[in-house]
PDB file of N, CA, C, O and CB in Angstrom:
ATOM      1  N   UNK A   1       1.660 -27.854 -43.575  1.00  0.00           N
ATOM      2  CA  UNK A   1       2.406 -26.715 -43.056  1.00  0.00           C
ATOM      3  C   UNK A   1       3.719 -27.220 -42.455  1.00  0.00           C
ATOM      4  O   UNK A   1       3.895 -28.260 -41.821  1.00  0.00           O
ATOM      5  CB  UNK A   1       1.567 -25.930 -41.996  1.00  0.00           C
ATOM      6  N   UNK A   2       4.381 -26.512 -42.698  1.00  0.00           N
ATOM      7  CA  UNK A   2       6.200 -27.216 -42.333  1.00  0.00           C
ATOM      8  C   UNK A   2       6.471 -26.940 -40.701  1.00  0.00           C
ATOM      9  O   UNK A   2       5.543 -26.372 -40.126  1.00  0.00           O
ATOM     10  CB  UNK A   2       7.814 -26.092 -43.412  1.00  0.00           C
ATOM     11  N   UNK A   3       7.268 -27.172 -40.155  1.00  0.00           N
ATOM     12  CA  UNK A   3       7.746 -26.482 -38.894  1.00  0.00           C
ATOM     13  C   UNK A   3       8.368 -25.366 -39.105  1.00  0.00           C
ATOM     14  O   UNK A   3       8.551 -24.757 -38.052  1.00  0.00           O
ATOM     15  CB  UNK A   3       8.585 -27.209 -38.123  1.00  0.00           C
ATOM     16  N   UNK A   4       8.780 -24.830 -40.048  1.00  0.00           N
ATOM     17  CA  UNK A   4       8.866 -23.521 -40.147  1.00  0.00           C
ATOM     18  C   UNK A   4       7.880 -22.278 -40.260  1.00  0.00           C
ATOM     19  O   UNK A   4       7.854 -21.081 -39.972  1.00  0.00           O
ATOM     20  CB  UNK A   4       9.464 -23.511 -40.958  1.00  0.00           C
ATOM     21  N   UNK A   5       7.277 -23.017 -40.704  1.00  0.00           N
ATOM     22  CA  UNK A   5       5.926 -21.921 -41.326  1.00  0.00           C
ATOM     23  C   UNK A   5       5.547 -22.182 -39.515  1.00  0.00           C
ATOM     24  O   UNK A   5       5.578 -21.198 -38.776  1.00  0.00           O
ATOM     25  CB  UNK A   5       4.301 -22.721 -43.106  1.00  0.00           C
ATOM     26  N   UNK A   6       5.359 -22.951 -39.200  1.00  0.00           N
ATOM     27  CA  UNK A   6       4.173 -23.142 -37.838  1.00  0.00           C
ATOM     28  C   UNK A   6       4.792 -22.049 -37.042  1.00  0.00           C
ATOM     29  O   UNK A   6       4.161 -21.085 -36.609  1.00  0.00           O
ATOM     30  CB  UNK A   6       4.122 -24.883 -36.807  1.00  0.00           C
ATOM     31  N   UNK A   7       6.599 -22.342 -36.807  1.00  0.00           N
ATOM     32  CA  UNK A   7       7.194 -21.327 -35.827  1.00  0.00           C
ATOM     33  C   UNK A   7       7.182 -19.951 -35.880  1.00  0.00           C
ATOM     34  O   UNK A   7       7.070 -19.098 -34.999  1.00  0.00           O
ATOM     35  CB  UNK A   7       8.356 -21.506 -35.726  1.00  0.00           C
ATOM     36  N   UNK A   8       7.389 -19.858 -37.688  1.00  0.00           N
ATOM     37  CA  UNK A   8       7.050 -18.483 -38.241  1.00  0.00           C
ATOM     38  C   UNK A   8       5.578 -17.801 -37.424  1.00  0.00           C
ATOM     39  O   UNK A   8       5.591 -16.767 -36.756  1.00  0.00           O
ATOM     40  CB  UNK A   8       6.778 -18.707 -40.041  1.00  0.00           C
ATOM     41  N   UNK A   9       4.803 -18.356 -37.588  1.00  0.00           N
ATOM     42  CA  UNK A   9       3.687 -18.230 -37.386  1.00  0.00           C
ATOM     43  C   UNK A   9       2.925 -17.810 -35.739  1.00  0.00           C
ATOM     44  O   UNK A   9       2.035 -16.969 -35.614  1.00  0.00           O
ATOM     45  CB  UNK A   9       3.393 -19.368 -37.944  1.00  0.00           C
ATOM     46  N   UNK A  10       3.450 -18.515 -34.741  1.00  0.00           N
ATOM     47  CA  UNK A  10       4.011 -18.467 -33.626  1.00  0.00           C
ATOM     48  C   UNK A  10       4.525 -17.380 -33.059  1.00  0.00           C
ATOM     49  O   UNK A  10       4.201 -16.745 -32.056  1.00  0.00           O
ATOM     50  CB  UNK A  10       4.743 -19.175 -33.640  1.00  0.00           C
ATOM     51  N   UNK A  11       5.274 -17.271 -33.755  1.00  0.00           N
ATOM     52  CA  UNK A  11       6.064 -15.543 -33.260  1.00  0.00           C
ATOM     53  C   UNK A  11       5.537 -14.730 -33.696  1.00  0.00           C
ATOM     54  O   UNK A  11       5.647 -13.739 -32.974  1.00  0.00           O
ATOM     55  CB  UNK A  11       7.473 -15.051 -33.647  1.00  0.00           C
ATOM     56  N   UNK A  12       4.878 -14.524 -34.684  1.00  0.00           N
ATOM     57  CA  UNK A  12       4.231 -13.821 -35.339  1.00  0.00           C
ATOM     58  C   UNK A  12       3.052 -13.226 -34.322  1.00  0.00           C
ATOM     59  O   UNK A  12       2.988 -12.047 -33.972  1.00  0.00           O
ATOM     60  CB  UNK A  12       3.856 -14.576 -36.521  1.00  0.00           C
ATOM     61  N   UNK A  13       2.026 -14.406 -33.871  1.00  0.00           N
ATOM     62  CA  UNK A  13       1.195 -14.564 -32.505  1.00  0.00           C
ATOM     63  C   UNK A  13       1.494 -13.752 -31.288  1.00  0.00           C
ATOM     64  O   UNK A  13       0.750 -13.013 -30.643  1.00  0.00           O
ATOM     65  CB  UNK A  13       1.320 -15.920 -32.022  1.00  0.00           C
ATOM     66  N   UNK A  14       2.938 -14.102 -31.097  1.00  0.00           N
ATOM     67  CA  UNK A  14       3.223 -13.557 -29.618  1.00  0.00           C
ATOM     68  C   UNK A  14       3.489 -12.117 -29.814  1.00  0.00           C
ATOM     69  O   UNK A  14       3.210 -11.212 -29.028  1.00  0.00           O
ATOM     70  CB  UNK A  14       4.545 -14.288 -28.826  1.00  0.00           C
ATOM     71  N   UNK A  15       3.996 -12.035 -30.826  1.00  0.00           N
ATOM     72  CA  UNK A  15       4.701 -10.338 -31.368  1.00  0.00           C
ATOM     73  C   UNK A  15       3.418  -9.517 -31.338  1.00  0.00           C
ATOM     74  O   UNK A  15       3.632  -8.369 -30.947  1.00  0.00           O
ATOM     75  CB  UNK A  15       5.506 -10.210 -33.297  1.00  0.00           C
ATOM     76  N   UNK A  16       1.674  -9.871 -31.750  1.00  0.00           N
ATOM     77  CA  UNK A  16       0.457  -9.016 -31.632  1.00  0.00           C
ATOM     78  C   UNK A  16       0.290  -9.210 -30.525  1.00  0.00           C
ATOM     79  O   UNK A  16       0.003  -8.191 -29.898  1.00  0.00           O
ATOM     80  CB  UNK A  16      -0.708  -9.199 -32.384  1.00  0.00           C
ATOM     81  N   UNK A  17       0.351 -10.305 -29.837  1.00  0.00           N
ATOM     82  CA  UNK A  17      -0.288 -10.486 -28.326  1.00  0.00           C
ATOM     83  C   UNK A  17       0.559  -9.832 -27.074  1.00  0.00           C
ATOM     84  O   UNK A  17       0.114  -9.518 -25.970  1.00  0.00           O
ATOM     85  CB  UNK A  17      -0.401 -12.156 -27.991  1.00  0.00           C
ATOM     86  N   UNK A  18       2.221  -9.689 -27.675  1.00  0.00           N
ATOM     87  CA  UNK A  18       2.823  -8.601 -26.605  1.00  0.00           C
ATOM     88  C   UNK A  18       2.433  -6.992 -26.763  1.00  0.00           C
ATOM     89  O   UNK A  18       2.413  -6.169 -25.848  1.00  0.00           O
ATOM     90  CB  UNK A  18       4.478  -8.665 -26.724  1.00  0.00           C
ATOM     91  N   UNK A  19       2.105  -6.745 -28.267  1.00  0.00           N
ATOM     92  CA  UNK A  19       1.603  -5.250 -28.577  1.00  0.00           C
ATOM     93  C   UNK A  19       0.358  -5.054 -27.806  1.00  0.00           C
ATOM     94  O   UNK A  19       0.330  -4.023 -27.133  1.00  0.00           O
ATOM     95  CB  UNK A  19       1.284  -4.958 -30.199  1.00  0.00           C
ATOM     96  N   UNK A  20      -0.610  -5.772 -27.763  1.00  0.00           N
ATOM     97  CA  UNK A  20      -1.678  -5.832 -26.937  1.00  0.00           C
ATOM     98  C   UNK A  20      -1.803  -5.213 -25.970  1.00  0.00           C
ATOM     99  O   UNK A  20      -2.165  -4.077 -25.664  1.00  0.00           O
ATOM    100  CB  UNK A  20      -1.885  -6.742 -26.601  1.00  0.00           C
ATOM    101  N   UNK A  21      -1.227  -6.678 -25.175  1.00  0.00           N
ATOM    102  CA  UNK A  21      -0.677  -6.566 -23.949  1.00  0.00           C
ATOM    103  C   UNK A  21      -0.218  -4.900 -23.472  1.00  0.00           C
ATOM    104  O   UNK A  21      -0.641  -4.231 -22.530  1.00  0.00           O
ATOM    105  CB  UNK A  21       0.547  -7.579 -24.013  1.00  0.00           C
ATOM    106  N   UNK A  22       0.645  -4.611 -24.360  1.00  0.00           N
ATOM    107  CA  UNK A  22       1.646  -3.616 -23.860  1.00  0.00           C
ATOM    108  C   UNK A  22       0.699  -2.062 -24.382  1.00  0.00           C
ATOM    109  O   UNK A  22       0.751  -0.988 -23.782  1.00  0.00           O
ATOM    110  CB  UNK A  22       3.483  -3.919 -24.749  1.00  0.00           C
ATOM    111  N   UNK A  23       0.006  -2.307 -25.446  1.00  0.00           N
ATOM    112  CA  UNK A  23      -0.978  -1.284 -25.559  1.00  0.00           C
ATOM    113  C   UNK A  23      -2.160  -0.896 -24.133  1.00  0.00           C
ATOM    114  O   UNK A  23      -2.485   0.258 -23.857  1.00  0.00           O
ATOM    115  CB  UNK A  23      -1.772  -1.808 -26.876  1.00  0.00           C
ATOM    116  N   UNK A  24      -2.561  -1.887 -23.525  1.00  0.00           N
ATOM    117  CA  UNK A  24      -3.269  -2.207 -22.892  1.00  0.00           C
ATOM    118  C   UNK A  24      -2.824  -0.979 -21.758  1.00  0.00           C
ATOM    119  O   UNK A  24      -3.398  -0.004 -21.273  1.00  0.00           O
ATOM    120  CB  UNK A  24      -3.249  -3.684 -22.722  1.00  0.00           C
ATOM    121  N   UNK A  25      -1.790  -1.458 -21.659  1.00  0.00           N
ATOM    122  CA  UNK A  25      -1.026  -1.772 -20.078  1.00  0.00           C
ATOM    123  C   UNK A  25      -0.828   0.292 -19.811  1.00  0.00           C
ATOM    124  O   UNK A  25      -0.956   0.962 -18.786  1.00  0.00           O
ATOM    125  CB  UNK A  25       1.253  -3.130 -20.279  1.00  0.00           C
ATOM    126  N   UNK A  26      -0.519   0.661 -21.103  1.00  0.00           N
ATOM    127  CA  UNK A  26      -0.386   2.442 -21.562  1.00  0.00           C
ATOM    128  C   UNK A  26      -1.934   2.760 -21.232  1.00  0.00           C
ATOM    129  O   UNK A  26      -2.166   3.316 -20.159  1.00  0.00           O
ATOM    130  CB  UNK A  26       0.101   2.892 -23.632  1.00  0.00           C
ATOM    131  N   UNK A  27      -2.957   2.455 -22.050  1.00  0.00           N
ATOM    132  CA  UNK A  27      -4.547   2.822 -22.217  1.00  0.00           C
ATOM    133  C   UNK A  27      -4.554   2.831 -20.385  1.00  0.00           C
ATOM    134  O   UNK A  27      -5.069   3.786 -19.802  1.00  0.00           O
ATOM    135  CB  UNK A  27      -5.839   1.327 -23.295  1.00  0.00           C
ATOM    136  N   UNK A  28      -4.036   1.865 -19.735  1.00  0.00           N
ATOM    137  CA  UNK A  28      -4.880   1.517 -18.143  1.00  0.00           C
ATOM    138  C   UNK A  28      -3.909   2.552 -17.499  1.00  0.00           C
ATOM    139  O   UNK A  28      -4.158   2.767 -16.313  1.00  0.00           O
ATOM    140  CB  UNK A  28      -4.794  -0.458 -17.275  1.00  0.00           C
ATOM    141  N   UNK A  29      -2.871   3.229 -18.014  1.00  0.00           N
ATOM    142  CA  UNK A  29      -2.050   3.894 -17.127  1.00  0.00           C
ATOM    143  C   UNK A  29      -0.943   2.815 -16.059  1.00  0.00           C
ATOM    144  O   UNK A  29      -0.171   3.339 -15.257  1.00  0.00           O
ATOM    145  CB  UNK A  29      -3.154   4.795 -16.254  1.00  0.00           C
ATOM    146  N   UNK A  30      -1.048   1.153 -16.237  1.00  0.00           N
ATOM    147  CA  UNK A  30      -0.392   0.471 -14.855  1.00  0.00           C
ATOM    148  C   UNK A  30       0.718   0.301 -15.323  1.00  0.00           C
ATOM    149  O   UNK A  30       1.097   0.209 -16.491  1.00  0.00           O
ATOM    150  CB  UNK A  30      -0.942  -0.898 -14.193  1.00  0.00           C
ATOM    151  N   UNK A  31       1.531   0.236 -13.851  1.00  0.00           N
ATOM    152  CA  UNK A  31       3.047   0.186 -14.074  1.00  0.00           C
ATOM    153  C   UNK A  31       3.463  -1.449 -14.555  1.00  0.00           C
ATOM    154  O   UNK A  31       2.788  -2.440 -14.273  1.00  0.00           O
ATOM    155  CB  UNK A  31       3.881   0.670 -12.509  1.00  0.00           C
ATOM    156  N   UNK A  32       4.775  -1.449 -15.367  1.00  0.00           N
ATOM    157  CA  UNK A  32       4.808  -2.766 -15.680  1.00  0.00           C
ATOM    158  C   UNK A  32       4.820  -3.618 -14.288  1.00  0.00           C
ATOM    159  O   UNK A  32       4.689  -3.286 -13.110  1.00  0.00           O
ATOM    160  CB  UNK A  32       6.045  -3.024 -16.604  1.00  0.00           C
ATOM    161  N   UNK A  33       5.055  -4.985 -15.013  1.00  0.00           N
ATOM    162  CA  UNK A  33       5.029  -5.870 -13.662  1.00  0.00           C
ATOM    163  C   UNK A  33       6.346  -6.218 -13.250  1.00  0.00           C
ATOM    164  O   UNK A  33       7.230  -6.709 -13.953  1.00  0.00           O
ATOM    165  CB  UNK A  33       4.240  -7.229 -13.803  1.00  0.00           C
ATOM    166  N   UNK A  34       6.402  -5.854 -11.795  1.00  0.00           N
ATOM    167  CA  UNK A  34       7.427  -6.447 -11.592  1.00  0.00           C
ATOM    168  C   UNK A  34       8.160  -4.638 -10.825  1.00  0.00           C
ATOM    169  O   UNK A  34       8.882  -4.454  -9.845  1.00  0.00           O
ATOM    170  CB  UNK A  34       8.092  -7.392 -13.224  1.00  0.00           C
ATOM    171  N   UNK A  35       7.606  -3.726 -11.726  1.00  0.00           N
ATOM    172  CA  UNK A  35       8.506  -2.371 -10.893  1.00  0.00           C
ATOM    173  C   UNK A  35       7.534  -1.569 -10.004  1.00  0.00           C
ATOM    174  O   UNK A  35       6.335  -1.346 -10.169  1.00  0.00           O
ATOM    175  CB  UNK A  35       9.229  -1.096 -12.088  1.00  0.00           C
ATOM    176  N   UNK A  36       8.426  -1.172  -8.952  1.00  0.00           N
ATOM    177  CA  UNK A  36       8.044  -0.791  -7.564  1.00  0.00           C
ATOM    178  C   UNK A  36       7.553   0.728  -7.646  1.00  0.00           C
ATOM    179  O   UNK A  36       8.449   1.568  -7.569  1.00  0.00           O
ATOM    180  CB  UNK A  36       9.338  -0.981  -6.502  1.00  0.00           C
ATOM    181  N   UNK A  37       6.296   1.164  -7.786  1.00  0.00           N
ATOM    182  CA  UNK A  37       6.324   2.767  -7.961  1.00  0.00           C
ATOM    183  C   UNK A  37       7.008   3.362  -6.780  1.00  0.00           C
ATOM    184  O   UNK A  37       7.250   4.569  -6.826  1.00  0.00           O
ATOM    185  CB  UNK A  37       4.806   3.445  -8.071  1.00  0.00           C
ATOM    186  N   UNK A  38       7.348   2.688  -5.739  1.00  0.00           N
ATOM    187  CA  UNK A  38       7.736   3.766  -4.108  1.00  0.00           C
ATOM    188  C   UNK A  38       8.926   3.537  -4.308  1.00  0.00           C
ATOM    189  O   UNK A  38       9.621   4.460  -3.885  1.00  0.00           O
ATOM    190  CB  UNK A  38       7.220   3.328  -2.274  1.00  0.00           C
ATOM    191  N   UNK A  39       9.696   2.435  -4.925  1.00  0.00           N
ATOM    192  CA  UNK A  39      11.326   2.912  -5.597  1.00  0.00           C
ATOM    193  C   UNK A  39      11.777   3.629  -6.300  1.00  0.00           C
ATOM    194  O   UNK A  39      11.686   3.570  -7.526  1.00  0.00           O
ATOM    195  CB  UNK A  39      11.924   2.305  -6.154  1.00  0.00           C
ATOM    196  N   UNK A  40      12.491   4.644  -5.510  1.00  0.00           N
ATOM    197  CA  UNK A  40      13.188   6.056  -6.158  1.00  0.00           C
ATOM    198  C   UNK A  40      14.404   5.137  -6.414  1.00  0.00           C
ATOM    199  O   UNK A  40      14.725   4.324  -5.547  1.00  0.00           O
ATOM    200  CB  UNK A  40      13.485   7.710  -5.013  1.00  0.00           C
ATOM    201  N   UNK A  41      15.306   5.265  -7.929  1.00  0.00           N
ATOM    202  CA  UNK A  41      16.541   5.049  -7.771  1.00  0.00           C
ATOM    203  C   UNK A  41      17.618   5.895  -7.376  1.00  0.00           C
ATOM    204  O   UNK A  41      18.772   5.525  -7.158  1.00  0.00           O
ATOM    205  CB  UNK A  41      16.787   4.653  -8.640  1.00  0.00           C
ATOM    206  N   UNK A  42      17.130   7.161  -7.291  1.00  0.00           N
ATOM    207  CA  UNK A  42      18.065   8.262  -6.704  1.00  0.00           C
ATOM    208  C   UNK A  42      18.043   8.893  -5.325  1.00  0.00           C
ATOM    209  O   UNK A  42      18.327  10.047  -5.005  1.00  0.00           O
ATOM    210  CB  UNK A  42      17.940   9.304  -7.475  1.00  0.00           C
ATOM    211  N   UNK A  43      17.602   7.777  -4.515  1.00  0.00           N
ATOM    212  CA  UNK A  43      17.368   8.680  -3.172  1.00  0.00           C
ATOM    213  C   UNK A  43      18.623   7.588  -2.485  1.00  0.00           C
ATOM    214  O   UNK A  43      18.800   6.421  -2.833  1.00  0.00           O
ATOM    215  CB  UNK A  43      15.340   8.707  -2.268  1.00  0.00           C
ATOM    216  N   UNK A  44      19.298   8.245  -1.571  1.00  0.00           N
ATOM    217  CA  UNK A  44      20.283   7.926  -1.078  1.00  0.00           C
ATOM    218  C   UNK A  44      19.782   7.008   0.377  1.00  0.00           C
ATOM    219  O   UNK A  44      18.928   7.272   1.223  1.00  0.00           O
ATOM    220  CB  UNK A  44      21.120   9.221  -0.965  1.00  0.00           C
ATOM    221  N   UNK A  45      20.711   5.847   0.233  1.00  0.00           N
ATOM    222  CA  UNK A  45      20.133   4.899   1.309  1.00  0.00           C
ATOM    223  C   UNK A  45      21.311   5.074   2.419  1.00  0.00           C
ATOM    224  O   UNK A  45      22.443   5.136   1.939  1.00  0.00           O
ATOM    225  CB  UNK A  45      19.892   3.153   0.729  1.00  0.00           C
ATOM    226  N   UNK A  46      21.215   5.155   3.687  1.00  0.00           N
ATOM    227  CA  UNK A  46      22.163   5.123   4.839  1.00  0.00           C
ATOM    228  C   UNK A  46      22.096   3.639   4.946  1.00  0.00           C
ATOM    229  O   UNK A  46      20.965   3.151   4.936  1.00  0.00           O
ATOM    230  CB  UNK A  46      21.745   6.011   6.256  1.00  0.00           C
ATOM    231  N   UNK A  47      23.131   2.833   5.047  1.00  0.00           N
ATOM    232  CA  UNK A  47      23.713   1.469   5.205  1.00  0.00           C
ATOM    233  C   UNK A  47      24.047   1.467   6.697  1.00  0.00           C
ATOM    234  O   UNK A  47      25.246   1.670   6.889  1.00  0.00           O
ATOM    235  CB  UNK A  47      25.048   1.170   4.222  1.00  0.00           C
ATOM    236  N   UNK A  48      23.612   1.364   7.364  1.00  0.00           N
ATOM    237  CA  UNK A  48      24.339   0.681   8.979  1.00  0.00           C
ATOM    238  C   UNK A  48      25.022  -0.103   9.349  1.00  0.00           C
ATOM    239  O   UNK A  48      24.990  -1.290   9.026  1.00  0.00           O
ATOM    240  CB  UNK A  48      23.792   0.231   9.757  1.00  0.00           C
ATOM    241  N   UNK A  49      26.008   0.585  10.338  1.00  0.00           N
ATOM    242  CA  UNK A  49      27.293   0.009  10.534  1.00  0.00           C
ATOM    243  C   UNK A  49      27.042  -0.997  11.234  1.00  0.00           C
ATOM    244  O   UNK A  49      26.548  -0.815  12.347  1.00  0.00           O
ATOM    245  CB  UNK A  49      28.279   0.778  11.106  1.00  0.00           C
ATOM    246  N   UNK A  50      27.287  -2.191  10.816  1.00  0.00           N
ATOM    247  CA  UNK A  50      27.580  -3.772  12.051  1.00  0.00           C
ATOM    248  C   UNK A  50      27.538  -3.157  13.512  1.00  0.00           C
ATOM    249  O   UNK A  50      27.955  -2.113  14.015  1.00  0.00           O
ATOM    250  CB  UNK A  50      29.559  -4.724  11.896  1.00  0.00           C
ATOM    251  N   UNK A  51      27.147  -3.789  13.771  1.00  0.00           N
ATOM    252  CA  UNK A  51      27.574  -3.940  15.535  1.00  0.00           C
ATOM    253  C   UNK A  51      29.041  -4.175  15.981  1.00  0.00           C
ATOM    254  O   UNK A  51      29.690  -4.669  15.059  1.00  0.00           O
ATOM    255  CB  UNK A  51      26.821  -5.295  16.224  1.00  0.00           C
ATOM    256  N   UNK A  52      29.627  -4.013  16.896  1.00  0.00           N
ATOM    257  CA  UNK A  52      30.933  -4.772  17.146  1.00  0.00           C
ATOM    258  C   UNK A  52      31.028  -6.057  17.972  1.00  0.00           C
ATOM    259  O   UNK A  52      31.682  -5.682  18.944  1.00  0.00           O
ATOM    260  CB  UNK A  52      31.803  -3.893  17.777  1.00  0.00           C
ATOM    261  N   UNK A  53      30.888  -6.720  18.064  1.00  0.00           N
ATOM    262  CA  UNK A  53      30.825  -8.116  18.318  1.00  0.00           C
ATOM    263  C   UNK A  53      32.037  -8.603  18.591  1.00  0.00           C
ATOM    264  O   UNK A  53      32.870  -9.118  17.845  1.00  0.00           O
ATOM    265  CB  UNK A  53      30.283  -8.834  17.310  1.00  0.00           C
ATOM    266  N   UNK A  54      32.055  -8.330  20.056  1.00  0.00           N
ATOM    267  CA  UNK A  54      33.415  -8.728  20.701  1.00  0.00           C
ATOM    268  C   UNK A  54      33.469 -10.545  20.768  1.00  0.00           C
ATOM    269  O   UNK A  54      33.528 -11.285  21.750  1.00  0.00           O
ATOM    270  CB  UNK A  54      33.491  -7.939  22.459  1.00  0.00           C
ATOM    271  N   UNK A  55      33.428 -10.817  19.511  1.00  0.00           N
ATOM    272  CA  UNK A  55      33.681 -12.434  19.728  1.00  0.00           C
ATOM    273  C   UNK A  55      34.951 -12.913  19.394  1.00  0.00           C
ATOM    274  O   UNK A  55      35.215 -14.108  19.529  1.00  0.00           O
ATOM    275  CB  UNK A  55      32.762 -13.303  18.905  1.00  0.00           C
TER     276      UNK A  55
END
């Protein structure tokens, strides 16, 4: 088997094992990894003003 065929082959692997994965992940209802369900991106954040720091 060449190193091509092997790499071919390889990706081939990861490409069913991410469908899996990612089938899985739909069937269980869970959020991917890594995102925050209590992060709204549209809710407006108030930033607070520095202190004044008479230095």
């Amino acid at each position: 088997m060449t190193r091509y065929e092997r790499m071919k082959m390889q990706r081939r692997m990861q490409r069913r094992i991410r469908l899996v994965v990612e089938e899985r992940r739909m069937a269980l209802a869970l959020p991917p990894p890594g995102a925050d369900p209590a992060f709204d991106p549209e809710t407006t954040v108030e930033i607070p003003r520095p202190a004044a720091d008479p230095a």
